[in-house]
C-alpha positions in Angstrom: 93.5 79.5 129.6 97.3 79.1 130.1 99.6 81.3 132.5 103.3 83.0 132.0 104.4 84.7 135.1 107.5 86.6 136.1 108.5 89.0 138.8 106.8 92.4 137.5 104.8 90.8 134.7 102.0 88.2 134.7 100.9 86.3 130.8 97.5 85.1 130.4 96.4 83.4 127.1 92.0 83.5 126.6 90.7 80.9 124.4 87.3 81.4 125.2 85.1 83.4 127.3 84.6 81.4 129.9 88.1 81.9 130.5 87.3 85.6 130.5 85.8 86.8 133.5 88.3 84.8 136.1 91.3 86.5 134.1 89.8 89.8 134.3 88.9 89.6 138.7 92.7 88.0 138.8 93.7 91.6 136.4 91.5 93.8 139.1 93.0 92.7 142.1 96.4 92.7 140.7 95.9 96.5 139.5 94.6 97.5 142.7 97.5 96.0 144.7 100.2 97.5 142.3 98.7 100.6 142.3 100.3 101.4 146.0 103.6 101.0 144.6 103.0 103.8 141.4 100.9 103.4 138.1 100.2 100.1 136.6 100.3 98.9 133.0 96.9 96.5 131.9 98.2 95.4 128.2 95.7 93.9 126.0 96.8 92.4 122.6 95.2 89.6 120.0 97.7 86.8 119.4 97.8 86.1 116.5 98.6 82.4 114.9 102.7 82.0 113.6 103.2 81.4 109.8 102.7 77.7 109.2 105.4 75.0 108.1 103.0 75.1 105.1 103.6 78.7 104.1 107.6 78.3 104.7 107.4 75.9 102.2 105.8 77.8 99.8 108.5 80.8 100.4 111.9 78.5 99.2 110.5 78.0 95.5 109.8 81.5 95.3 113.6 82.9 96.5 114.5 80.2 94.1 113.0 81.5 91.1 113.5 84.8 92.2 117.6 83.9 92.1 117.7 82.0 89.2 115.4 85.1 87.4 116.4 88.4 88.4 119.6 90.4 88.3 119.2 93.2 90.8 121.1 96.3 89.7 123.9 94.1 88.8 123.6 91.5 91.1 122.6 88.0 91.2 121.7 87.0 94.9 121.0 83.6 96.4 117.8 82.3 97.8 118.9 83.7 101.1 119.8 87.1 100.2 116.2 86.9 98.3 114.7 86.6 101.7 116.4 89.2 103.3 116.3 91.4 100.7 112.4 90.9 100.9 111.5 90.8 104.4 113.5 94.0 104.4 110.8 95.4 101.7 107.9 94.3 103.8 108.7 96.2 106.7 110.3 99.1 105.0 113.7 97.8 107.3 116.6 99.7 107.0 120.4 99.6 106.0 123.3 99.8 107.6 127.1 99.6 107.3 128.7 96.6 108.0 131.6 95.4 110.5 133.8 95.3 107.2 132.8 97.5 105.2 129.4 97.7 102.7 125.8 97.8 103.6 123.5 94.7 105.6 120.2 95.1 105.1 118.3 94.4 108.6 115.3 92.4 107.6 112.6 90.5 109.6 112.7 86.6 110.9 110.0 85.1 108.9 110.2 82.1 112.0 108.3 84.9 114.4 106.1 86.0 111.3 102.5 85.5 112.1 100.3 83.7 109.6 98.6 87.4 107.9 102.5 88.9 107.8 104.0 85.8 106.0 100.8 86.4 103.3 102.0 89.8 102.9 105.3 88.9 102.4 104.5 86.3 100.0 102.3 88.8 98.2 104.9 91.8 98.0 107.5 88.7 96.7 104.5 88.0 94.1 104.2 91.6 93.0 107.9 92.3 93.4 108.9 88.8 90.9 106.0 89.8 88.2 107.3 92.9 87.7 110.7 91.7 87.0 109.2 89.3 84.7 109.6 86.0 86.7 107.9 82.9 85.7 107.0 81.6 88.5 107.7 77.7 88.8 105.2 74.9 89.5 105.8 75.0 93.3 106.0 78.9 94.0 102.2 78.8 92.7 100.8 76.1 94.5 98.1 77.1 96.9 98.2 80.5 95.8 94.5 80.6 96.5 95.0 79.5 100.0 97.4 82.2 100.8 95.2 84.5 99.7 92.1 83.1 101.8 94.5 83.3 104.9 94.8 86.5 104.8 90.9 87.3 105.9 
């Protein structure tokens, strides 16, 4: 069990459970004292892992066939674009104008991605690059199986 704390807000990370029930007395008597200053918030979430170095790996072979292989509406766009142009897709992002002029697209960081979010983007990159006809390369298909058992 590990703690973050500040001010208003107190962190706890479970790993087990018995780390459980002393987390849960520590939430009671923290809820009981806030309560005489207004309503409290008790947040409960599952943490899930991050993507691994392993999957991040796995994404660069794919922007780069997806650069070297599709023309988008007119445009060819590097590896980088690639990414942002499909984290955008993922998470249905949005577009807006630009300081200068044109349109950024306002993807997602795929450092904060957890492990089951970085499968789906490699899986909507996968579905996205077969349907424009890429061949995927060598690297872009290794461990495809393992992607997809990561996902359970």
């Amino acid at each position: 069990m590990t703690q973050n704390a500040s001010a208003n807000q107190v962190e706890y990370l479970i790993n087990t459970q018995r780390d459980l029930m002393p987390v849960i007395g520590q939430a009671t008597e923290m809820a009981v004292r806030g309560l005489k200053g207004g309503p409290v918030r008790l947040i409960l979430t599952r943490v899930e892992e991050n993507r691994t170095t392993d999957q991040n790996k796995k994404l660069w072979p794919m922007l780069n066939d997806l650069s070297e292989q599709v023309t988008w509406y007119g445009y060819k766009l590097t590896p980088a674009e690639w990414k942002d142009f499909s984290t955008a897709a993922l998470k249905r992002h949005r577009m807006v104008p630009g300081i200068d002029g044109g349109i950024v697209m306002v993807g997602l960081s795929t450092s904060r991605m957890s492990k089951r979010v970085f499968c789906d983007l490699i899986e909507c990159m996968y579905a996205f690059g077969t349907d424009q006809g890429v061949q995927w390369s060598e690297p872009a298909l290794a461990l495809y199986d393992q992607y997809k058992e990561a996902r359970k």
